[in-house]
C-alpha positions, 0 to 999 in steps of 0.5 A, spaced: 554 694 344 551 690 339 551 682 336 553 679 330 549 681 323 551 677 317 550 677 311 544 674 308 543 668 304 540 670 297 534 666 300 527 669 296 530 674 292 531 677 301 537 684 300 543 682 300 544 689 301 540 694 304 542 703 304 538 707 307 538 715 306 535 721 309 530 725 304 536 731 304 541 726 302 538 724 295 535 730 293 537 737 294 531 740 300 534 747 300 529 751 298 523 748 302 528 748 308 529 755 307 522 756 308 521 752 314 527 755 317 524 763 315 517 762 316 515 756 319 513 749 319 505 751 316 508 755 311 513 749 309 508 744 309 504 750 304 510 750 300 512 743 299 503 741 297 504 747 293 510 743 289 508 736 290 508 736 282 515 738 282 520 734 281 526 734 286 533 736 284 539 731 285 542 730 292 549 728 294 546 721 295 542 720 288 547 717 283 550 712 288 544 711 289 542 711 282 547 705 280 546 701 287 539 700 284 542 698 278 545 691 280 538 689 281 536 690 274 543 687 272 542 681 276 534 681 275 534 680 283 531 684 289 537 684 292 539 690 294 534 694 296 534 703 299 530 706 304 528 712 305 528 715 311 526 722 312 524 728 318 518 730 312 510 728 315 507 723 310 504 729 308 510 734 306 514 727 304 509 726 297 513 731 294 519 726 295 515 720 292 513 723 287 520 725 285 523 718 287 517 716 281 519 721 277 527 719 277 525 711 277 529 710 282 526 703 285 525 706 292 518 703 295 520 703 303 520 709 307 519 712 314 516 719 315 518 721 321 513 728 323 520 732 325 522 726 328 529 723 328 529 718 323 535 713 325 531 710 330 529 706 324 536 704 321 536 697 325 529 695 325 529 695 316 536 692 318 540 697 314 546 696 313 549 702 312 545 709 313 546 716 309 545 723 311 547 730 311 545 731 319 551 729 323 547 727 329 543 722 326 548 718 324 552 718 330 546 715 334 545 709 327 554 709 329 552 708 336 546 702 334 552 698 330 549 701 323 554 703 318 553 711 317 556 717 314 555 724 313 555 726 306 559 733 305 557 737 300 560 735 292 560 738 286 554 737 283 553 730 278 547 731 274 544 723 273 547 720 269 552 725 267 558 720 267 554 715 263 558 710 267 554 705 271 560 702 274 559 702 281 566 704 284 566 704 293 573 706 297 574 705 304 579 707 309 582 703 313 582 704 321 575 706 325 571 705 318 573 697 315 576 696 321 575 698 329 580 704 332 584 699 336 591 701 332 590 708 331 589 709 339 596 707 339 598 710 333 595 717 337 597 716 344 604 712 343 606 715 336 609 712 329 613 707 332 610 704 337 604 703 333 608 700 326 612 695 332 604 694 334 602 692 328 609 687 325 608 684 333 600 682 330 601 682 323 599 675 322 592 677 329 586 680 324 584 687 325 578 687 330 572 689 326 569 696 324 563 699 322 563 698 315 565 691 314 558 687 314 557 693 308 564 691 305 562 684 306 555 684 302 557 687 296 562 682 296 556 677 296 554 681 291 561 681 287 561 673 287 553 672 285 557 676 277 559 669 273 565 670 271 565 671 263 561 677 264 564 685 267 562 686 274 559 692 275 561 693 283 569 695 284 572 697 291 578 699 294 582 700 300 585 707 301 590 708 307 594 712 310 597 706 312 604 703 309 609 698 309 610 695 315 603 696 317 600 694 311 601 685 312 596 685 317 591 689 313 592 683 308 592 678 313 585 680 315 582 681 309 584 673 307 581 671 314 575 675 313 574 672 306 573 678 302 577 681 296 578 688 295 579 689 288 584 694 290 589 696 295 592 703 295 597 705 301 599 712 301 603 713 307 600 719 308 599 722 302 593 726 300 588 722 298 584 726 293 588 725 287 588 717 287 581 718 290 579 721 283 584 717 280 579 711 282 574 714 279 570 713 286 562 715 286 564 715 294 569 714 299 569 713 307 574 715 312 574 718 319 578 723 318 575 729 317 582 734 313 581 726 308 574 728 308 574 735 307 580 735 302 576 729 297 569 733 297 572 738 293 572 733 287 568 727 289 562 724 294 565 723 301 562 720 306 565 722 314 564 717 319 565 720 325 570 715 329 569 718 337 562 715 336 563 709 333 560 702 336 564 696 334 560 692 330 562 684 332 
């Protein structure tokens, strides 16, 4: 239940793209939650003053969030910009500040939340996507239309271990670019009334998922790279779709105007192996056996599909 966003002109140097993540997300929080969890709100609050002057340790969203940040630099624009949005008090989230100084991350909104859910927050920043380790948050931004994933835990990349600042995005097909409409078929009548479905309206775009509008941006942004010079922005389709389902995939990206620079339809495969093949910083998809399976080699970010809300 939510109406139509679309993608900003670049206007005044206005986001093209806007992530927002939780505190947890891009740095890594153990230890003080581990105090909390122990001894209690006073004695993490003591405890996070107590090393507000020590920097954080990377969390599972820093080095997408590192080269995300990068493209303004590349385009000498604002026009993408990160929010954090967190459950810390502005008292026990200095320390978070002070990290996100300390990495020169360029990261200047944020919501504090005093032990309050944050993704109450996602629509009014007008986010377009939003990052978090705690399940409940993003179904509830899913539910308000935004773009949300649940990071799992991945091995850990130290910033700017890969000194590769190409910035590579893949995407699962049904409830993520687009609505579940073709998978509910495929559930509930099987492969071959879903594949007859699907060469029935092979030439009918898909209905529209959560992730489209961020595709949609960062192709905005893909364009904005004269053509003489590499863009640093690649992203790819991974499907378990195949041939004959695979046209009406095509058919919708051409009617949404929007290019993928890759397209991989697996039939099913496990997609770990191509994942890492791609050299993806992170991968979306609903499916939580895809998820748990690319977590072992790369960032993936699980969108849970029951909760979604068509984002028109």
């Amino acid at each position: 239940m939510t109406t139509s966003q679309s993608v900003r002109s670049p206007v005044d140097d206005e986001p093209i793209l806007t992530v927002a993540t939780s505190s947890r997300a891009l740095f890594d929080l153990e230890a003080g939650n581990g105090v909390y969890e122990q001894q209690g709100l006073e004695k993490y609050r003591e405890y996070q003053i107590e090393h507000e002057d020590d920097p954080l340790e990377a969390g599972e969203a820093f080095e997408f969030v590192r080269k995300i940040l990068l493209l303004n630099g590349r385009l000498n624009r604002r026009l993408v910009e990160v929010i954090l949005l967190s459950h810390n008090s502005a008292d026990t989230g200095l320390r978070v500040f002070n990290s996100i100084e300390h990495h020169r991350l360029g990261i200047t909104r944020a919501a504090f939340c005093g032990g309050e859910s944050p993704w109450r927050y996602v629509r009014a920043f007008d986010c377009h996507l939003f990052l978090s380790t705690v399940e409940q948050d993003v179904r509830k931004a899913l539910q308000e239309g935004v773009a949300a994933a649940r990071l799992l835990p991945s091995p850990k990349i130290s910033p700017g271990d890969d000194m590769d600042d190409m910035l590579r995005i893949a995407f699962d097909g049904d409830n993520v670019l687009f609505a579940g409409d073709a998978e509910h078929v495929y559930l509930t009548q099987g492969r071959d009334a879903f594949e007859k479905s699907e060469v029935r309206q092979a030439s009918e775009a898909l209905p529209v998922g959560p992730f489209k509008r961020v595709l949609e941006a960062l192709h905005t942004l893909q364009r904005m790279f004269d053509e003489s010079e590499a863009c640093p922005i690649r992203t790819a389709l991974v499907t378990a779709r195949s041939a004959p389902a695979h046209k009406r995939v095509i058919q919708t990206l051409r009617k949404w105007d929007i290019r993928l620079d890759e397209c991989l339809f697996l039939g099913g495969q496990d997609k770990a192996a191509f994942l890492e093949a791609f050299n993806a910083d992170i991968f979306f998809d609903d499916q939580q056996a895809n998820c748990d399976s690319v977590a072992e080699i790369g960032l993936v970010g699980h969108v849970p599909s029951e909760a979604q809300a068509v984002n028109a």
